[in-house]
C-alpha positions as CSV (number, residue, x, y, z in Angstrom):
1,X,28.3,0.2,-19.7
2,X,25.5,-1.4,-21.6
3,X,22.2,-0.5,-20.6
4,X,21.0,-3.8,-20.8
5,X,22.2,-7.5,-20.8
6,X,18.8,-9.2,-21.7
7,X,15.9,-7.9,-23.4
8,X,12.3,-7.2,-22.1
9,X,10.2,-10.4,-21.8
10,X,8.0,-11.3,-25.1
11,X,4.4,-10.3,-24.3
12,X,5.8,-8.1,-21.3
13,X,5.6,-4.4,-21.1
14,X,8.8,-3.1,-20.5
15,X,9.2,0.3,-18.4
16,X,12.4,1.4,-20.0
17,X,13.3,-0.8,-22.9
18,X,11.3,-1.9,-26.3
19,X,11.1,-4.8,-27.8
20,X,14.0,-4.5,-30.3
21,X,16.1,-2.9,-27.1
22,X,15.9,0.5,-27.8
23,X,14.9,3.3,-25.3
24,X,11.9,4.4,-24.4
25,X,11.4,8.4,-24.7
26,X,10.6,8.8,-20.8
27,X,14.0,7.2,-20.1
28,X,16.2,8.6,-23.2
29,X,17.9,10.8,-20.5
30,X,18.7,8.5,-18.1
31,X,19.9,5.9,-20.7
32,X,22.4,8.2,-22.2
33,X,23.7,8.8,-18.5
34,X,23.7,4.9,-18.1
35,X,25.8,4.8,-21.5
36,X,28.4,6.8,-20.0
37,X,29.0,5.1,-16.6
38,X,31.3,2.5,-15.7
39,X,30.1,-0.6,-14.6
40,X,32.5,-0.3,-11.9
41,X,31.5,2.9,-10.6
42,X,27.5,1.4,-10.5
43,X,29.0,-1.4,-8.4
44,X,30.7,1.3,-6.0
45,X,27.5,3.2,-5.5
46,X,25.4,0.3,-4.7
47,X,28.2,-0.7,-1.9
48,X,27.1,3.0,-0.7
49,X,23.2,2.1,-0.9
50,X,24.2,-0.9,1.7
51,X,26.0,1.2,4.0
52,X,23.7,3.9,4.1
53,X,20.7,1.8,4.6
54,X,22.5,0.2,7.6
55,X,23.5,3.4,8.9
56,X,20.1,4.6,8.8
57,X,18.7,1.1,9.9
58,X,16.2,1.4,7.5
59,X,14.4,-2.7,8.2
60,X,11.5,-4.9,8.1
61,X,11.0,-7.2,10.3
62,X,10.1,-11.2,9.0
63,X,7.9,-12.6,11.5
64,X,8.9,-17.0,11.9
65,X,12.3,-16.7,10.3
66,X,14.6,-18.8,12.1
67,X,17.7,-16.6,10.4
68,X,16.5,-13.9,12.8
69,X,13.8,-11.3,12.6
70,X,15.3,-8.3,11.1
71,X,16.6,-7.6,7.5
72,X,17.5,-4.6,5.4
73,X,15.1,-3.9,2.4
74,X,17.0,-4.8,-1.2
75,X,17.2,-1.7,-2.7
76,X,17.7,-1.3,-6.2
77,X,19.4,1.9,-8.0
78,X,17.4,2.0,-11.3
79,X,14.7,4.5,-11.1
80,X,11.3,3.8,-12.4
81,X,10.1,6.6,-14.2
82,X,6.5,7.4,-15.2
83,X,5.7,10.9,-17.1
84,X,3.5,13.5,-15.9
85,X,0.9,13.1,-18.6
86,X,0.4,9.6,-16.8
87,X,0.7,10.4,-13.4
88,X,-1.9,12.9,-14.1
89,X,-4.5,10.0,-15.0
90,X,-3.2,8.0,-12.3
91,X,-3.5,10.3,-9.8
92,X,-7.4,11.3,-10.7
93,X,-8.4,7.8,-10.8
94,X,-7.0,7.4,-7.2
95,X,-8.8,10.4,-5.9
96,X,-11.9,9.0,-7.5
97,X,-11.2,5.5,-5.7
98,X,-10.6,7.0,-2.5
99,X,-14.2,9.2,-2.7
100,X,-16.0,6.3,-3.9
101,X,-14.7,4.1,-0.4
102,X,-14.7,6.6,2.3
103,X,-18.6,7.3,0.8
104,X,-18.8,3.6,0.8
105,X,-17.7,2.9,4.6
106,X,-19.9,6.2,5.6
107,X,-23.0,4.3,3.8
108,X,-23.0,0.8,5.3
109,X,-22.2,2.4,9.0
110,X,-25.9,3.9,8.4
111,X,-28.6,3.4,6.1
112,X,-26.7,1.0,3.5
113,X,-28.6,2.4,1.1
114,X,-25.7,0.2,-1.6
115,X,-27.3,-3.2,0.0
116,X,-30.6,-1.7,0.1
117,X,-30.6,-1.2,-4.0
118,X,-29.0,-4.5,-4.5
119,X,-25.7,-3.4,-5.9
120,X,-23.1,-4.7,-3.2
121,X,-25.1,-8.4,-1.3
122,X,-25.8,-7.3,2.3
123,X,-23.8,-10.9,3.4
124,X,-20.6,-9.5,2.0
125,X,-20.7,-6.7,4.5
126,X,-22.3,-7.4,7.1
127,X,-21.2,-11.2,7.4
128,X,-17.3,-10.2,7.0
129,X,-15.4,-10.2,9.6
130,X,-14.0,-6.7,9.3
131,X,-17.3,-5.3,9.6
132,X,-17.5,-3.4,13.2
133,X,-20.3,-2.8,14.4
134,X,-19.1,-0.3,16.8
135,X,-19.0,1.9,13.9
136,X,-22.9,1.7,13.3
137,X,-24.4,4.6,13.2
138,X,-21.1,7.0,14.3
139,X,-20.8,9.9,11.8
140,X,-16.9,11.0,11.2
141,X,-16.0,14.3,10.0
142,X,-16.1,14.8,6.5
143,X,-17.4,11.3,6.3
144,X,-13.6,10.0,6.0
145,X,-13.0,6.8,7.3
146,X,-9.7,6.1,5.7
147,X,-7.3,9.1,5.9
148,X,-4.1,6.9,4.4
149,X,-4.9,4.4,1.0
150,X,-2.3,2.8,-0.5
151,X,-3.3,1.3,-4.0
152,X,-1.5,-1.4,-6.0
153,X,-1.5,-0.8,-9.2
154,X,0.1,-3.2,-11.8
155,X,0.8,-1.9,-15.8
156,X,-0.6,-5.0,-17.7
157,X,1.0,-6.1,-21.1
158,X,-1.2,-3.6,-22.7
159,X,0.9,-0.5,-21.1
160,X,-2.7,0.1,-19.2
161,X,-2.5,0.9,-15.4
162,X,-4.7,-1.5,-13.4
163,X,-5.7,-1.8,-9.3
164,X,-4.8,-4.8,-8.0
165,X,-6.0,-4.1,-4.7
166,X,-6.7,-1.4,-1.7
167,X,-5.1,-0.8,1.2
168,X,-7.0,0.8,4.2
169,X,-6.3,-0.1,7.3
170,X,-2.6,0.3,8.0
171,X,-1.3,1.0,5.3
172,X,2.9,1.1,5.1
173,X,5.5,1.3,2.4
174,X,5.7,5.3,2.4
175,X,9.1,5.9,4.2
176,X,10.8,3.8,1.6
177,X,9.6,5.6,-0.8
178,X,10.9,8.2,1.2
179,X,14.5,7.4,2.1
180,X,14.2,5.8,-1.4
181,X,14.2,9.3,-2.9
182,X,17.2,10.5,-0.3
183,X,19.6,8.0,-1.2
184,X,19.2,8.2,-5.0
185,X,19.9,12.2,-4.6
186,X,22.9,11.6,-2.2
187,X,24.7,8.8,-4.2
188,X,23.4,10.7,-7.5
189,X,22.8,13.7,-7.2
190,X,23.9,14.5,-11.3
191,X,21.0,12.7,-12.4
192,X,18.6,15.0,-10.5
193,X,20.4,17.6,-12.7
194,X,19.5,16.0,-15.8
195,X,15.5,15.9,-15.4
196,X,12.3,17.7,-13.9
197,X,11.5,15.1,-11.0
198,X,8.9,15.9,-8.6
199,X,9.5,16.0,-5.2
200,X,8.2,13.6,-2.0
201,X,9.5,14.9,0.6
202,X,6.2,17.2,1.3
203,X,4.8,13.6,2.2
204,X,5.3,14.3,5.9
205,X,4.3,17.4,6.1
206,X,1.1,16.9,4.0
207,X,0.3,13.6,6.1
208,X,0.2,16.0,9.5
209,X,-1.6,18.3,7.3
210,X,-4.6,15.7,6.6
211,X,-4.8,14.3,10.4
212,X,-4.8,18.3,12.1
213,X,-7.8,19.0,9.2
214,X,-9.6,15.7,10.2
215,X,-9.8,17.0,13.8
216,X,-12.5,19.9,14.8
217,X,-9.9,21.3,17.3
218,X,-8.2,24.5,16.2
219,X,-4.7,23.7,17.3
220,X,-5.2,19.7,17.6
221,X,-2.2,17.2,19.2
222,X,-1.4,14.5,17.2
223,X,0.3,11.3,18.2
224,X,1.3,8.0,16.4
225,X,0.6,5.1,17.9
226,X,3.0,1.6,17.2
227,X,2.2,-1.5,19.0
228,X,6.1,-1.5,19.8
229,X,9.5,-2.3,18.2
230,X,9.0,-6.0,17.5
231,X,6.4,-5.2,15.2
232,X,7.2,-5.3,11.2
233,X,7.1,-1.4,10.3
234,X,8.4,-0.4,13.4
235,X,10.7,2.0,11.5
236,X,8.3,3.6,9.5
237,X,6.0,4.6,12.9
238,X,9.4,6.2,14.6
239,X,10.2,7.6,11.0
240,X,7.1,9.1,10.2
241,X,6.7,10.7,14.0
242,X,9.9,11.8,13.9
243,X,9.3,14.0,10.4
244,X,5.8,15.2,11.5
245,X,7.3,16.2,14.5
246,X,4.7,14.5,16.8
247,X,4.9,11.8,19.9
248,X,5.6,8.3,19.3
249,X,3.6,6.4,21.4
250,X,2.5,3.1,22.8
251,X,-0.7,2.1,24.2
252,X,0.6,2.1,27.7
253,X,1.7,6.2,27.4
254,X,-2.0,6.5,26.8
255,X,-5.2,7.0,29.3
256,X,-8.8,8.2,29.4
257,X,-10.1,10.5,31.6
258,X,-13.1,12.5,31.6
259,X,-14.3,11.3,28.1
260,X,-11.2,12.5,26.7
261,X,-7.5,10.5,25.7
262,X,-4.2,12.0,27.3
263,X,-0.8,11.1,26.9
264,X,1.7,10.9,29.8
265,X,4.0,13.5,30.2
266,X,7.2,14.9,32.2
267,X,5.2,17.8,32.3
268,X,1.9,16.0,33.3
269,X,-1.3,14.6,30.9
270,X,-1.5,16.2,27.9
271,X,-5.0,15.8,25.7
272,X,-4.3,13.8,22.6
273,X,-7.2,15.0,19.5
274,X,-6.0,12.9,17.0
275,X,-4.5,8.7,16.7
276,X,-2.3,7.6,13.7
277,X,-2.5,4.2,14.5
278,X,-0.4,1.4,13.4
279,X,-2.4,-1.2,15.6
280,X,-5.0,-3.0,14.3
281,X,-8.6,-3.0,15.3
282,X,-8.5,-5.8,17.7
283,X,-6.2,-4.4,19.8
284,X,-7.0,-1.2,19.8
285,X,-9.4,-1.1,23.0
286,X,-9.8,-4.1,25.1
287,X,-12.8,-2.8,26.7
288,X,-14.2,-3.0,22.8
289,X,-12.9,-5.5,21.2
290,X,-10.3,-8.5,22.2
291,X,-10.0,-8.1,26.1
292,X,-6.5,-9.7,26.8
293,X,-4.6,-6.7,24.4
294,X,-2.0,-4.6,26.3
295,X,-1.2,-2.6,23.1
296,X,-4.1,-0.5,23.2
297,X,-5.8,2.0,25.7
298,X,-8.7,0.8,28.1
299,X,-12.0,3.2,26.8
300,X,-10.6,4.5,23.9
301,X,-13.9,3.8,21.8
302,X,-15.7,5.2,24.1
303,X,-13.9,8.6,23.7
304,X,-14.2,8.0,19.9
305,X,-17.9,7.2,19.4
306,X,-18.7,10.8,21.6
307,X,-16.6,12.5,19.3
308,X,-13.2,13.7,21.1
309,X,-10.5,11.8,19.5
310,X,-9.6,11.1,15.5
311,X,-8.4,7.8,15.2
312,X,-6.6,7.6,11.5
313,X,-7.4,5.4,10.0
314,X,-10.8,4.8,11.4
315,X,-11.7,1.1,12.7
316,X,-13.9,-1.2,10.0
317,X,-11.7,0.4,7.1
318,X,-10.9,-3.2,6.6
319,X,-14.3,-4.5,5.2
320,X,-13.7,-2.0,2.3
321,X,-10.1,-3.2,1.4
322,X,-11.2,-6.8,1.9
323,X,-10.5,-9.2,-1.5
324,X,-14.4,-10.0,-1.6
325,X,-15.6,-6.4,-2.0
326,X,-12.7,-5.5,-4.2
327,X,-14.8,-6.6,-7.5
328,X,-18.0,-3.7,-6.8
329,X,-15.3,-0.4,-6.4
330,X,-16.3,0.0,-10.0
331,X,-20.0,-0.1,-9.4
332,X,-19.6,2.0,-5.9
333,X,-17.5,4.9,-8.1
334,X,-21.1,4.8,-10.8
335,X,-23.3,4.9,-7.7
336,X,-21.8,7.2,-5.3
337,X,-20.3,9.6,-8.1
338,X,-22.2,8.7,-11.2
339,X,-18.8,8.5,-13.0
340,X,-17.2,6.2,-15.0
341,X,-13.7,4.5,-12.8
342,X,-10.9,6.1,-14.3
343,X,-8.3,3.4,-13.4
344,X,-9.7,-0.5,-13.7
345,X,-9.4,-3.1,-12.0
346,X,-8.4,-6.4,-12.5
347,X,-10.9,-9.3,-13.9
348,X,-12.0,-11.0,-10.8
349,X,-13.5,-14.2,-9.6
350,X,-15.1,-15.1,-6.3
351,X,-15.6,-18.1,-5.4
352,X,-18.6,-17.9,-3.4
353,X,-20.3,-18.1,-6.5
354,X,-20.6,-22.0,-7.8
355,X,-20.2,-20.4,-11.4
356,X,-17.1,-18.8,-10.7
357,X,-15.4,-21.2,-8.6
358,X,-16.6,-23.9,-11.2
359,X,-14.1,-21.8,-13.7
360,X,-11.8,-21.3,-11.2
361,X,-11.3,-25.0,-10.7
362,X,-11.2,-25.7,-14.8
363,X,-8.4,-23.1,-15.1
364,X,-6.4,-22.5,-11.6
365,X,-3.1,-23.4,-13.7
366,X,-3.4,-19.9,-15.5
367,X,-4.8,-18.1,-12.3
368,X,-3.6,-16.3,-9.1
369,X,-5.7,-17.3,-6.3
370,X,-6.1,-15.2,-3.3
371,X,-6.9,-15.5,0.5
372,X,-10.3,-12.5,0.5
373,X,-7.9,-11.4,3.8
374,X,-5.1,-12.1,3.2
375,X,-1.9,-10.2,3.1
376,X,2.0,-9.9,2.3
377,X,2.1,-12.5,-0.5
378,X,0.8,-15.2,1.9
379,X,-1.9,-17.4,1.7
380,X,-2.2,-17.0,-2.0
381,X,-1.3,-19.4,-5.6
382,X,0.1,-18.1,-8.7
383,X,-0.9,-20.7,-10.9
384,X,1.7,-20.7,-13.7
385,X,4.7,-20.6,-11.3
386,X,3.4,-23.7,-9.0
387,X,4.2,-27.1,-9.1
388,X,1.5,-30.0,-10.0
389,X,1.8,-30.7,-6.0
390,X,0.8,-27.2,-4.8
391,X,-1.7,-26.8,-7.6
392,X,-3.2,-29.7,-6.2
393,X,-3.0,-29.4,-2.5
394,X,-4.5,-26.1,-2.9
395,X,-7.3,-27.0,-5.4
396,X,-8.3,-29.0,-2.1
397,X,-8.1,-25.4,0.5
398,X,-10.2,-24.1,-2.3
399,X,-13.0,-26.5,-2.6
400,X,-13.1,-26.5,1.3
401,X,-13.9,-23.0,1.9
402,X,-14.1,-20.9,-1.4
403,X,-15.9,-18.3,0.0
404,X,-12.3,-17.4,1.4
405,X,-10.9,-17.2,-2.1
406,X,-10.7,-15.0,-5.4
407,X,-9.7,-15.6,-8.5
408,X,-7.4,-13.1,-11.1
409,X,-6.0,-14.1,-14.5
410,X,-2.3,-14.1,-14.1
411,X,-1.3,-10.6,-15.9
412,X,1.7,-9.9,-17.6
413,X,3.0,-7.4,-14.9
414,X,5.3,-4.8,-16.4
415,X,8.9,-5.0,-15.7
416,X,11.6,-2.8,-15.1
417,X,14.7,-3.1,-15.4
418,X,17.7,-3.9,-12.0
419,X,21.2,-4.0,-11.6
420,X,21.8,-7.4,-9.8
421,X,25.3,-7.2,-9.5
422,X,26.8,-8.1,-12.7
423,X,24.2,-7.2,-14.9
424,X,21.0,-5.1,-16.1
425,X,18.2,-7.1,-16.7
426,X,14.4,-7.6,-15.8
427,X,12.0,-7.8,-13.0
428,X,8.4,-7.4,-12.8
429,X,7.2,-4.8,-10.5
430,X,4.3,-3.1,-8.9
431,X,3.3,0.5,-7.5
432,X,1.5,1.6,-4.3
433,X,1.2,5.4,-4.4
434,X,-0.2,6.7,-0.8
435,X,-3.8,8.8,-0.9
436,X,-4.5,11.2,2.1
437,X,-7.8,12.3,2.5
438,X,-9.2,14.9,4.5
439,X,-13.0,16.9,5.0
440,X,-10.8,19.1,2.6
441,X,-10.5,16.9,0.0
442,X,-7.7,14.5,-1.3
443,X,-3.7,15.0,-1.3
444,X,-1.5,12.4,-3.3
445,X,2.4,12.5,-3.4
446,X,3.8,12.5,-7.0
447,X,4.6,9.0,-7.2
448,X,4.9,6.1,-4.5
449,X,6.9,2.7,-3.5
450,X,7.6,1.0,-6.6
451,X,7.9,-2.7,-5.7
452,X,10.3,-5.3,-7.4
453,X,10.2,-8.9,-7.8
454,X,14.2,-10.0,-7.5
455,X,13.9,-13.0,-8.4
456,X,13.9,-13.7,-12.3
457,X,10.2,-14.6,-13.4
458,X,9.0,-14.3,-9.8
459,X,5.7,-12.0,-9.8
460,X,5.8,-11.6,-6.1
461,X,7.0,-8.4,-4.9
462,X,6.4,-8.0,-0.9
463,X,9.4,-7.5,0.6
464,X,8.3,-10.8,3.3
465,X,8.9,-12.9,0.1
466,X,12.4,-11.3,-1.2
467,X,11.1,-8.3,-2.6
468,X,13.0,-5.1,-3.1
469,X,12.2,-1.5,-3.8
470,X,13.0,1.3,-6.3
471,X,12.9,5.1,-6.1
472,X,9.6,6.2,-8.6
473,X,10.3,9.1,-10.6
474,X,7.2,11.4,-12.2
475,X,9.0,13.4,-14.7
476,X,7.7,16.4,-16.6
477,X,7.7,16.1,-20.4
478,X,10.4,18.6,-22.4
């Protein structure tokens, strides 16, 4: 079989392939395995992937799609690989990241001592909407606000890893990259012979491991808490509780008694010392917050602000991930650690600023343009791959309210290449590895969900806007 029917993009770093279609060393092994495989024996295992993902049910749900809600994620059976020697950069610059924003979150809940000093503009924080001011004031063990990160990262035409953007409220992705993993070593298991790949099935077990040392109770009772099955990553809360071994529950199984939470039992209330919620912040309480939720529990801040209950991740995470504060996580990493970032970001503009939306406006053909909350590939224009027509009606959106908006250069994301069916070939991709953090410090599993764009020249990889997924491999150098 050939290992490729079309060579990398011009100006495009390819994971696997040069330029003049040769191999890259990282994937020399897996090429030579690729070499000597039928197509038809590719096309037979990817018939397996299908069944096994169906068997398993492993789905997202598509919220407003008149086809029906439920779908199997597109899978695809060429592994992204990334060595050791990068991984090992990648992975410090995450700690680093995730230091820098739980030290963040921990300094605008009390003295703000970033605004104070003029570094971060106090109207950026404390005008966004996903600043709660519940949290004023409320010191969290360990300072950790958000237990669970994941970062996008994106490899630019320059072979350089860059962060697209943080994810700190509830973040998902992590049991595909999880059953990812399974299925690759099930349909095959001769490549895992082949090569040093490091594990991620300890992601579980570390996960239960960071929420029990988050919690000053010696033996403390974790739960997970989904807001039901209709929501989108249903499968990854009943996936996730079922490997931690831990309750799956909904905000009715919940109550508060006594300044403490409890979860209903056959054997009567049981105290609950630590929340993985999948619920956002709104619904959470409605004694707090909105007061028409049923998917939270009546009091529960109450319980939280005196202490007896972790709630992972903790509420307000969100004004840290937010699009508009984004642009300073280089400047909180020099203040807060007096380090140089070890992974960049991405050039950004916001237009709240008349200079940068002025720019903005000049060049939007060449630029991706962003919602500051906005999510899942929505609510966002990637300049080069939009018509005249869309350029234009969102030039308007944008000059309405650009203090909603930012601004990146379109980048060259990497590619990888798929099978898709009949061929190998191209598709850009992305990378969210998953950052636990703890009073004991931070835990990252040895790779992540590697995102794919399906369709040819798309850069969009959510899986909401036909994205698929790939198993990441971090392989040790011989």
């Amino acid at each position: 079989m050939p290992i490729t029917s079309e060579l990398p993009e011009k100006g495009t770093f390819d994971e696997m392939m040069r330029d003049d279609g040769s191999c890259r060393p990282s994937y020399q092994r897996y090429c030579e395995w690729l070499n000597g495989v039928s197509e038809e024996t590719v096309k037979e295992r990817m018939k397996g992937t299908d069944l096994l993902f169906h068997r398993v049910g492993i789905t997202f749900n598509v919220y407003g799609n008149s086809e029906g809600t439920e779908r199997l994620i597109p899978f695809d059976p060429l592994p992204r690989i990334i060595t050791a020697s990068e991984w090992e950069k990648i992975s410090r610059g995450l700690a680093q990241r995730a230091k820098a924003l739980n030290l963040f979150l921990d300094d605008i809940y009390h003295d703000g001592k970033i605004i104070k000093q003029g570094i971060i503009p106090g109207r950026a924080v404390y005008g966004n909407s996903l600043y709660s001011p519940i949290m004023a004031g409320l010191t969290l063990p360990g300072g950790v606000y958000a237990h669970i990160i994941g970062t996008d990262l994106v490899r630019n035409s320059d072979g350089n890893y860059y962060v697209l953007e943080d994810n700190m409220r509830t973040p998902s992705g992590v049991s595909y990259m999880l059953q990812n993993r399974l299925i690759m070593m099930r349909l095959y298991p001769e490549l895992f012979l082949t090569q040093n790949v490091r594990p991620v099935d300890l992601y579980p077990r570390m996960l239960l491991d960071t929420l029990k040392k988050s919690s000053k109770v010696e033996d403390p009772t974790v739960v997970v808490l989904t807001p039901g099955h209709y929501n989108a990553a249903f499968y990854e809360h009943a996936y996730l509780a079922q490997q931690m071994g831990v309750e799956l529950v909904e905000g009715s199984d919940l109550f508060v008694k006594d300044s403490h939470v409890f979860m209903k039992t056959t054997a009567g209330p049981k105290q609950v010392d630590v929340i993985y919620r999948r619920i956002d912040d709104d619904f959470l309480d409605p004694l707090a917050f909105n007061p028409i939720s049923v998917l939270g529990v009546p009091g529960l801040m109450a319980v939280y602000r005196k202490g007896n209950v972790i709630i992972a991740n903790a509420c307000g995470t969100g004004v840290a991930d937010d699009k508009s504060i984004y642009p300073y996580v280089p400047e909180m990493i020099r203040y807060y650690l007096s380090e140089e970032p070890i992974l960049n970001n991405v050039s950004t503009y916001m237009c709240r600023r008349k200079a940068d939306l002025q720019y903005v406006l000049k060049n939007i053909s060449d630029m991706v343009v962003k919602e500051v909350h906005g999510a899942g590939g929505y609510g966002m224009l990637v300049g080069p791959k939009s018509t005249k027509k869309q350029i234009e009606e969102f030039t308007e959106k944008l000059k309405a309210n650009p203090a909603n908006y930012i601004a990146q250069p379109t980048l060259s994301l990497s590619t990888c290449p798929i099978f898709d069916g009949d061929k190998i070939s191209p598709r850009h991709i992305d990378l969210r590895p998953f950052i636990l953090s703890s009073p004991d410090g931070c835990q990252i599993v040895p790779g992540g969900l590697t995102r794919v764009a399906l369709k040819k020249g798309s850069l969009v990889v959510n899986s909401s806007q036909g994205g698929g997924t790939k198993d990441t491999w971090i392989v040790e150098e011989n």
